[in-house]
N, C-alpha and C positions, 0 to 999 in steps of 0.2 A: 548516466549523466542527466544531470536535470537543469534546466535553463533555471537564473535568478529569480526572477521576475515572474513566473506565472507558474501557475496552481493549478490543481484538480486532474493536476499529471499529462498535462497539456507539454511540449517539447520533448517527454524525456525520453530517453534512447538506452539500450544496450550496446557497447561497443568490447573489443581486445584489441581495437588499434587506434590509438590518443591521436593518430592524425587525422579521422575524420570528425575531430572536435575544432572548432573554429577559434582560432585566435582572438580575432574581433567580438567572441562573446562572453559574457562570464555561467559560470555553470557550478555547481554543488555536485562532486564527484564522490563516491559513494561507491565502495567494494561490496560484488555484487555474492549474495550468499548463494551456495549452489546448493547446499544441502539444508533446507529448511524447516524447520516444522509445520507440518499440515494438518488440515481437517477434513479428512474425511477428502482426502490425496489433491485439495485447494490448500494456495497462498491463503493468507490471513494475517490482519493485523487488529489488534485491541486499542482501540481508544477508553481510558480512565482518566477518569478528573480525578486530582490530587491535591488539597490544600495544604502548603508546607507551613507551619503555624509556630517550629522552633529547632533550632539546629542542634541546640547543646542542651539537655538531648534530644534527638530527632524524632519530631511529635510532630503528626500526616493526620489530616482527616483524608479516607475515602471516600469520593464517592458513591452511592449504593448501586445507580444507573450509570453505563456506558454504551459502546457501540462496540457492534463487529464486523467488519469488513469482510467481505469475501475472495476473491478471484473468480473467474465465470469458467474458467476450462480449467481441466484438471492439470496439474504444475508436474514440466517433463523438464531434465536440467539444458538450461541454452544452446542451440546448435545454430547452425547456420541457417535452418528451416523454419527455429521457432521464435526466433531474439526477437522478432520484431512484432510478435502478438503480447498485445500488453495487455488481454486478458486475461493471458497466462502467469504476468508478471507483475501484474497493481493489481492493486486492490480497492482503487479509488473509483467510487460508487458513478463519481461524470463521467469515466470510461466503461464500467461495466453494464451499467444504464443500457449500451446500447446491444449488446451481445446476445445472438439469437436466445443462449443458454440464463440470462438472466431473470430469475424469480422475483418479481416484489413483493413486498409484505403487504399482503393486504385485511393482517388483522390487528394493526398497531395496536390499536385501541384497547387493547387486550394483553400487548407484551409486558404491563405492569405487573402483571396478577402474579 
């Protein structure tokens, strides 16, 4: 469940029972995948820029740069012990920022080459 209104994965929660969801709020509910693809046994998701430029027929520029998000702890499927570690389960760089297991990059300057 992810609250309307706010980003960077700030609200969102795992639940299996719709009554600890609040009426009084609105939320983006989203079936949650249990069997994933990983990298190297992390969540991940791919950010791609894609210019749609004609439908009939469908003609896309790629873009040649993107982004790759990670997870900070290796992805075990949800239990009751793990639902609520959202390094396990985003991948959104404001939450894993803070994860002891977080690497930064520190040779951007370089990830063009």
């Amino acid at each position: 469940m992810k609250p309307e209104a706010l980003c960077q994965g700030r609200g969102i929660f795992l639940t299996r029972d719709l009554s600890e969801v609040s009426n009084d709020e609105h939320f983006v509910a989203q079936k949650y995948l249990s069997d994933p693809f990983l990298l190297d046994g992390l969540k991940f998701d791919l950010r791609i820029y894609v210019l749609l430029y004609g439908v009939a027929p469908l003609r896309i520029f790629l873009y040649q740069e993107g982004l790759v998000r990670l997870a900070t702890e290796n992805y075990v499927q949800p239990n009751d012990i793990n639902a609520r570690n959202m390094f396990m389960h985003l991948t959104n760089y404001a939450i894993n920022k803070f994860s002891d297991k977080f690497v930064e990059n520190e040779e951007h300057d370089s990830d063009d080459s």
